[in-house]
N, C-alpha and C positions, 0 to 999 in steps of 0.2 A: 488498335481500337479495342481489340477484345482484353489485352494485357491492359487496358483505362479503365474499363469497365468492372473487374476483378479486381483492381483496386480500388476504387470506388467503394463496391462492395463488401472489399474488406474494412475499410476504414468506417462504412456505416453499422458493423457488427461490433466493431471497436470504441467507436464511438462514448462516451459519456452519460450517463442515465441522465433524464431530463430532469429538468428541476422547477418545482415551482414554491412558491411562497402567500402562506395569506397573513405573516407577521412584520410587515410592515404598518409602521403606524399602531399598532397594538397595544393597547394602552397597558400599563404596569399591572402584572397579576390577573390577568385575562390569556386564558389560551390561545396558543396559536399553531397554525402547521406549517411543517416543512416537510414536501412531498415530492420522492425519487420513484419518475418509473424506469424498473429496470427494461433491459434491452432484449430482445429476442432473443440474442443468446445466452446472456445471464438466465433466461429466466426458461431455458431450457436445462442448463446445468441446472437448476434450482427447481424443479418441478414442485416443490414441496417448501418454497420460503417459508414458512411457519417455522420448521423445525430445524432449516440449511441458512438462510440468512440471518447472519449476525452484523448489527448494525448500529452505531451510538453514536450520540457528539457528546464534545465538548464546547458549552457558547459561552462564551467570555463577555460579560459585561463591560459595561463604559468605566468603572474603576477596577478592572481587570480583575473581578473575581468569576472562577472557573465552575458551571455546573455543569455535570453528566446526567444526560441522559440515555434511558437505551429506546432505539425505534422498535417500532411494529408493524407486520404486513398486514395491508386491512385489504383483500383482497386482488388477483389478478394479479399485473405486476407491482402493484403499486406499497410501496413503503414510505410509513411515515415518521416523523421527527414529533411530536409534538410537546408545546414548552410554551412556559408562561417568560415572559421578561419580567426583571424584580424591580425594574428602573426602566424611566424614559431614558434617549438617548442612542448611539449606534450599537449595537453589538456583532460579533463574528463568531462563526462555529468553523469547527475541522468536523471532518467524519472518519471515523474508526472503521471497517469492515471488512469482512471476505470475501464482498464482493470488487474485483479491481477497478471497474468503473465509477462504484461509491469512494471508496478507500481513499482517503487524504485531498477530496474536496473539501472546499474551502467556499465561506460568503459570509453576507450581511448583513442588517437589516436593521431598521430605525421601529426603537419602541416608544410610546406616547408616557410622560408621566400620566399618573392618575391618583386619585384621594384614596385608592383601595387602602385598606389597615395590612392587607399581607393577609398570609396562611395562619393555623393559630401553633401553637408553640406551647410545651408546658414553662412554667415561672414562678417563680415567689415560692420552690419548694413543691406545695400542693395543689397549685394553683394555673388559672392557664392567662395566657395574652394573644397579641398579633406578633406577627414580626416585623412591623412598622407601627413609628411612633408611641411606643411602650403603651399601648391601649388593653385594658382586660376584657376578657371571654368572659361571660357567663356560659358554660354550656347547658342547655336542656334540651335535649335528644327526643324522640318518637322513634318505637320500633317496629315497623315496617317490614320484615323480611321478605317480602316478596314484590318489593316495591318495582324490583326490574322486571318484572315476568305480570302486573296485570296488564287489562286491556289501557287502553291511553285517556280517554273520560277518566273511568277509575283512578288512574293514578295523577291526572290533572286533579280532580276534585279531594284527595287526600294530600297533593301537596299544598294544595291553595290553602284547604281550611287548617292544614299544620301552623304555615306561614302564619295566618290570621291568629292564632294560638299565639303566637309568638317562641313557638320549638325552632329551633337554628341548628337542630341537628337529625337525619333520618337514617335509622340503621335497617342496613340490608344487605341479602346475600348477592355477590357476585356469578356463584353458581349453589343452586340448592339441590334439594332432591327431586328423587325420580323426575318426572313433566318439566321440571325446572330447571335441568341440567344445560348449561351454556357450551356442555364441549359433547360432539358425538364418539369423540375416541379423545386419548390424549394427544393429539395434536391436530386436533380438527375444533378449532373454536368456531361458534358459528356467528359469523359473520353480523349477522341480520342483526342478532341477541345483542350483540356486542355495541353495535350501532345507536340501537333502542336505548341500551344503560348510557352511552356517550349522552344521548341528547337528556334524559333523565335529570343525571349527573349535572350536564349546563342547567336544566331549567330551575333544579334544588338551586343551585351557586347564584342565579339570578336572584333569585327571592328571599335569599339571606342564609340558608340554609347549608350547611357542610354533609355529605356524605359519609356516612360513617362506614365503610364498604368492610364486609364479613368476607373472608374468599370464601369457604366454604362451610357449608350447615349442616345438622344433620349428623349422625353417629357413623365414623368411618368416610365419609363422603371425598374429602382431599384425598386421601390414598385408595377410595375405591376410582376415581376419575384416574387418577395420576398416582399409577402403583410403583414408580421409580423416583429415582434423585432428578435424575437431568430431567424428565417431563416433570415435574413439580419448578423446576428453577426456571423451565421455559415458559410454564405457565403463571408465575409471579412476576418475571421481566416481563412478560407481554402484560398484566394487568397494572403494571406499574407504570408502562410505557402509554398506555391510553388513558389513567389518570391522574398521575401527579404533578400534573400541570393546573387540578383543578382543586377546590377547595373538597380537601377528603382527610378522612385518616382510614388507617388500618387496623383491622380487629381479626386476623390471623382465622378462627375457624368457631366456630358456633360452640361450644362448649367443649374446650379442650381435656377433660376432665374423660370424654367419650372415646378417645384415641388411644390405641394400644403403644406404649413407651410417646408417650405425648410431650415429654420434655425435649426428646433429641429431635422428634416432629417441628418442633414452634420452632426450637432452637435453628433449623435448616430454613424453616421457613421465615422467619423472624431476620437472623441474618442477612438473607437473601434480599428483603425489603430495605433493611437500613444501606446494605452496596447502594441496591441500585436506585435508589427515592435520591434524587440531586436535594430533592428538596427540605426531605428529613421529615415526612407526616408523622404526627404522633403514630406509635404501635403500642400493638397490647394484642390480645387474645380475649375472644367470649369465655367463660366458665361457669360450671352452676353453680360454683361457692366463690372460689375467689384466683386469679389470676396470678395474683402476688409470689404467689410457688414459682413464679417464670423469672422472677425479677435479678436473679444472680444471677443468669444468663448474659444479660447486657444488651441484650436487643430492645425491652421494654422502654418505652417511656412514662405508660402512667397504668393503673394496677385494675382491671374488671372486673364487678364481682356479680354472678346472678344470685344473691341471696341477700334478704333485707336483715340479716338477725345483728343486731347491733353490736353483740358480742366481736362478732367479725369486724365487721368493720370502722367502731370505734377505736379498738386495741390497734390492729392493722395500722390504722390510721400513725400513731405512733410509731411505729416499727418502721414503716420506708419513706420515703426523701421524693415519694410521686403522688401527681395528684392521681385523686381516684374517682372512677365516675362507676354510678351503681344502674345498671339492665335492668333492674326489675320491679320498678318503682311502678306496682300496680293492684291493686282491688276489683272485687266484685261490687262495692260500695263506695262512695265517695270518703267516707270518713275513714276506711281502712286504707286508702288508697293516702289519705292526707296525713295518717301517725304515721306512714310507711316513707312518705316523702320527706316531712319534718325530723324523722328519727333519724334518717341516712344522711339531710343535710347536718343536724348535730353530729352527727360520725366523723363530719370532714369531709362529706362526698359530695358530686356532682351528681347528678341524675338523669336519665333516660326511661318513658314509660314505655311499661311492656307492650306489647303486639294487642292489639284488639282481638285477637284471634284466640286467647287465654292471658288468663290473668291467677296472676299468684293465689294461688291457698283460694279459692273460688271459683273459678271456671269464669268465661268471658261474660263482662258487663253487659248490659242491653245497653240502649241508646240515649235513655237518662242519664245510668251511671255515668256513662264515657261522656257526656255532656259535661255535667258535674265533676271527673274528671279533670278532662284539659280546663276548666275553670279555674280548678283549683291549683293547676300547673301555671297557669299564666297568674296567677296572683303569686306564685311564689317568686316567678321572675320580676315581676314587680317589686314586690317585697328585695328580694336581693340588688337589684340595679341601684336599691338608693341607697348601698349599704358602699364599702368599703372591703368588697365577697374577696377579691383576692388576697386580702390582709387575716381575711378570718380564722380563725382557730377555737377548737375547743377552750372551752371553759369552766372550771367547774367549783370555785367558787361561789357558791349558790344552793339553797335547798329548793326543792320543789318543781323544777323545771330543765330543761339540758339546755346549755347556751354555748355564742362563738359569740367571741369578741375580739374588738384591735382595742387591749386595754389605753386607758385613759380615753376614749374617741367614744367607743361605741360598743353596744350591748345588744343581741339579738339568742331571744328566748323561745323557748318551746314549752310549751304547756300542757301534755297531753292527757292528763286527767286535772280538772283547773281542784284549785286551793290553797293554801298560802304560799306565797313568795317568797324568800329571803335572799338577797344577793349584793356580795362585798363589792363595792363601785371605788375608783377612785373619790378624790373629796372634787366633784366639781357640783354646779347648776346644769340639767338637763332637761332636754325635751322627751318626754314617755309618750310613748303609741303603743298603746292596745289594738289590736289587728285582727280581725277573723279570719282566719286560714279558708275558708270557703267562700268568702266574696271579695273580700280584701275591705271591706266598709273597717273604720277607723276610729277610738277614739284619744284625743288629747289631753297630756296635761303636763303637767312640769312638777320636775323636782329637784333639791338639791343636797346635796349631802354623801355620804360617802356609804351609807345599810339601806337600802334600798327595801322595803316591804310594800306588798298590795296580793288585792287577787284579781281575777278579771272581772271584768263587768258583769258577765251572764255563765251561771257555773253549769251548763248544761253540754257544753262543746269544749273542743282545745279553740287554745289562743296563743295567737305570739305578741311577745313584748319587744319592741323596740327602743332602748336607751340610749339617746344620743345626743353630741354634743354639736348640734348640726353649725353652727357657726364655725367651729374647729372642724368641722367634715367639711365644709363647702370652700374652705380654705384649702385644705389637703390635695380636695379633687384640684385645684387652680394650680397646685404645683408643678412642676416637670418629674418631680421625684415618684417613680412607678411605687416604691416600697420606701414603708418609714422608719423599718424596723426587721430586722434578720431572723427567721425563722431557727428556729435549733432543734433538732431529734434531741429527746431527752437520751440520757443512759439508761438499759434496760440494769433492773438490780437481779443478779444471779447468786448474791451470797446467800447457800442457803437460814444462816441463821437469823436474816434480816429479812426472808422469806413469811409473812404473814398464813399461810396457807399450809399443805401438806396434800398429797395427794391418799387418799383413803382407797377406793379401786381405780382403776383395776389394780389388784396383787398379786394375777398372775401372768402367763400365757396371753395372747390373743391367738385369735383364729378367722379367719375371712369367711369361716362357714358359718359365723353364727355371730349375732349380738352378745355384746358383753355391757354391764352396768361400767357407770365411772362418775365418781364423785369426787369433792375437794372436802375437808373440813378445817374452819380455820381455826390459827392457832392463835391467834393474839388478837383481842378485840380493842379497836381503838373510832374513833369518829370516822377516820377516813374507813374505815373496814366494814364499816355499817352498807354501804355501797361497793359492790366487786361485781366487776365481768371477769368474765373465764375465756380462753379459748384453747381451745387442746388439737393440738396439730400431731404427724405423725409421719416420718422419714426413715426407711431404710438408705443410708448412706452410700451403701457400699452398692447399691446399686443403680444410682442417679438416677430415682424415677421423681426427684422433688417430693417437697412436704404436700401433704394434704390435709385440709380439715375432719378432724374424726367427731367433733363433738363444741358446744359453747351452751356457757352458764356452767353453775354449781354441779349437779348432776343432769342425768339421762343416761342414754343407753348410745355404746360406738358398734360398728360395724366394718373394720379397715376392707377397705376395696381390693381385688389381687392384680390390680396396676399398682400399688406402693412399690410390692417388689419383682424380681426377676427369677430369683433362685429362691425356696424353700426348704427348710425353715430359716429365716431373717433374722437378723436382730433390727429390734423398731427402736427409734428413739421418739419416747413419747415428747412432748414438750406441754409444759402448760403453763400459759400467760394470764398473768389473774392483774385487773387497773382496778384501783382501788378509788374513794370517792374524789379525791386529787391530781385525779390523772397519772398515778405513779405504776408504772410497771414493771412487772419481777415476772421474773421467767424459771420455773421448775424444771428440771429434768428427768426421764429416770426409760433406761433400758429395758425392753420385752423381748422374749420370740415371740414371732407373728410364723402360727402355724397355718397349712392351707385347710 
């Protein structure tokens, strides 16, 4: 009896971790859990599952495509799976782990179709989709950063009136500063925090909205929480593991730009997300200029920029193969706030406004402005939604206003100080709409012909033009075909004799102690030359700290940062990229020391 009893005993310590399931029936692209408690004695060897359990599946869909994911302990014994299914239908998972009672189970579970579009995806080059049914994203973001950390009214009532705006996208920190910290040491997340952003997270995903999750804010904040490799990778599996089952993307850390050797930073971290995301969320990184510095790395999908100066990111725009969405699309006033929006959209870019809590070049709006604001946001997605947004591209055929168009279709203008027009159209009949960027009120008319002139109805405000050939646009939408037309990165021109420009200073030295003047003066004056952006970047190579923005336009004054380099005195490679009124871009070179 006593030798029954001991074994008994042994075989309930040996035993199998329980298992339950809530993804039966799960309709497609809706999260679900798969939940193992561990056993008494696993979970004595494991006093600390946070940082000792390693756990992941592999679930195989109904046409046997494989996703990984990795689990997370969300308290006690309890570890979880959690995964969206991408299809109705059966699927099966194995489990990976160290623990032997997890280790090389096996099951099942029937998912529900459903009409979801999917996750969004970048496409078309610059541009984004789903990944289902080739349907396009507009995105227009609201920035939130504290969106997990207020009280529940508060943040019920900012998501409700975002949704109502019609913003589809909320960016916020996963752990921010001081009060706001989600971990009390590195491997102590706090539970509660974690929980709060889980349900956050669903009720954004409910209401149309994607999560744009920051891990961390703030100057230093990731490596002050997580001062190693392994507690950083344990804390990117675990944030990855509780949401990329849900409509999110990743935006690496609040202004990368604030982190000491910030390239092999992203780079670690950056990595780490494309492993373990089964799903493949767009990534990118916050920055106060522009992101794009990360983009040889390989981990990026699409490029961030905190700064509206056009210089940046019209030219940029050119330069890389991703879409770009711009952080800081924000005013103390509604009309700065609206040349800020319109300018960025002619760049190429997507948009997200900034935080109610500050606002660019003005300090935060009162409660008008910010009225007037998202007004002026939801009329832009308006505006955009009847367009053809993922086909669009600059255009610069035209005096007097910055435009994108899908030539022969469609023509979409900005007008930021109104007065004459002029803009080469194909030769068709179209339909013209005059647009107020501030209420979206409309006027009509028709024209045909292939030089397009007018001004706007009332010269006291901007306007946009909309030129279209809506009977050919309403066909296009009817199609299956997502794109009608192949995007192409132009060639940048480096010969310097074919180079319009010349750099005038700097002609000597730089030094990170002090400002230096830097100007261009051009050398051949032609039509297209009458129009030039600048933008002047700055990389010490040999030390892989990535290029940075030193300066854009003609002249001003640079100040290289002493994160460009590692060792002093450097050699800098300046670089300067000058688009002319054609959109043609030629790239300068030319060698510095960069003294400290």
């Amino acid at each position: 009896m006593r030798f029954a009893i001991l074994s008994l005993l042994a075989l309930g310590q040996l035993a199998p971790a329980q298992t339950s399931t809530t993804c039966n029936n799960t309709p497609a692209y809706s999260p679900c859990e798969l939940v193992f408690e561990l056993s008494q004695q696993d979970a004595a060897a494991h006093p600390a599952p946070y940082a000792s359990v390693e756990l992941r599946a592999e679930v195989r869909s109904p046409r046997n495509r494989t996703t990984a994911v990795p689990g997370y302990w969300d308290g006690g014994r309890r570890m979880v799976i959690r995964f969206a299914p991408t299809e109705g239908g059966q699927w099966t998972f194995r489990l990976t782990s160290n623990v032997a009672a997890l280790n090389d189970q096996t099951g099942t579970f029937t998912a529900a179709d459903s009409d979801a579009p999917g996750f969004i995806k970048a496409a078309n080059m610059h541009h984004w989709s789903y990944t289902e049914r080739l349907k396009p994203h507009l995105w227009m973001g609201a920035t939130e950063l504290r969106f997990a950390f207020l009280d529940d009214a508060a943040f019920r009532a900012m998501a409700d009136a975002r949704a109502a705006q019609k913003f589809n996208h909320l960016r916020g920190w996963v752990t921010g500063d001081g009060a706001d910290a989600a971990y009390a040491s590195p491997d102590s997340p706090n539970l509660e925090q974690f929980r709060k952003l889980d349900d956050r997270v669903r009720y954004l995903n409910r209401k149309g909205i994607t999560a744009d999750l920051v891990l961390a804010g703030g100057e230093g904040t990731l490596t002050k929480l997580f001062p190693k490799p392994d507690q950083r990778r344990r804390f990117v599996r675990y944030v990855v593991a509780r949401y990329a089952a849900m409509n999110v993307t990743w935006q690496g850390v609040e202004n990368f730009e604030d982190y000491p050797d910030a390239r092999a930073l992203l780079t670690e971290i950056g990595t780490a997300l494309k492993e373990l995301d089964g799903f493949q969320h767009p990534r990118s990184s916050g920055a106060r200029i522009t992101s794009a510095a990360l983009l040889d790395d390989g981990w990026m999908d699409f490029a961030a920029y905190g700064n509206t100066d056009d210089n940046v990111g019209a030219i940029e725009h050119q330069l890389y193969p991703v879409p770009a969405v711009n952080l800081q699309i924000g005013g103390a006033d509604a009309a700065t706030l609206r040349h800020r929006l319109w300018n960025a959209t002619m760049d190429g870019q997507y948009v997200t406004l900034s935080g109610t809590s500050g606002a660019q070049d003005g300090g935060a709006p009162d409660g008008k402005a910010q009225a007037a604001n998202a007004k002026a946001m939801s009329v832009w997605f308006d505006v955009l939604s009847g367009t053809r947004h993922w086909e669009l591209e600059p255009y610069f055929n035209l005096d007097g206003g910055r435009a994108l168009a899908l030539e022969d279709t469609e023509y979409l203008v900005y007008i930021e100080k109104p007065g004459p027009l002029e803009m080469t159209v194909e030769k068709h009949g179209y339909d013209v709409f005059w647009i107020d960027p501030a209420t979206g009120e409309t006027v009509r008319k028709k024209f045909s012909g292939d030089h397009f002139t007018g001004s706007p109805p009332d010269p006291s405000h901007d306007w946009l033009l909309h030129v279209v050939r809506e009977g050919t646009l309403q066909s296009m939408n009817r199609s299956y075909k997502f794109e009608s037309r192949d995007i192409v990165l132009q060639e940048l021109e480096a010969n310097p004799q074919k180079i319009p420009y010349d750099i005038e200073t700097p002609a000597d030295d730089l030094s990170i102690a002090k400002a230096a003047p830097f100007a261009v003066k051009l050398t051949r004056q032609t039509r297209a030359t009458r129009s030039m952006m600048y933008l002047w970047t700055g990389e010490v190579t040999a030390d892989h700290q990535g290029y940075r923005v030193l300066g854009a336009g003609a002249q001003g004054t640079m100040q290289p940062t002493s994160r460009l380099a590692v060792n002093f005195p450097a050699i800098l490679l300046l670089r300067v990229y000058g688009m002319n009124g054609n959109g043609k871009v030629y790239l300068l070179t030319k060698a510095v020391q960069l003294n400290r």
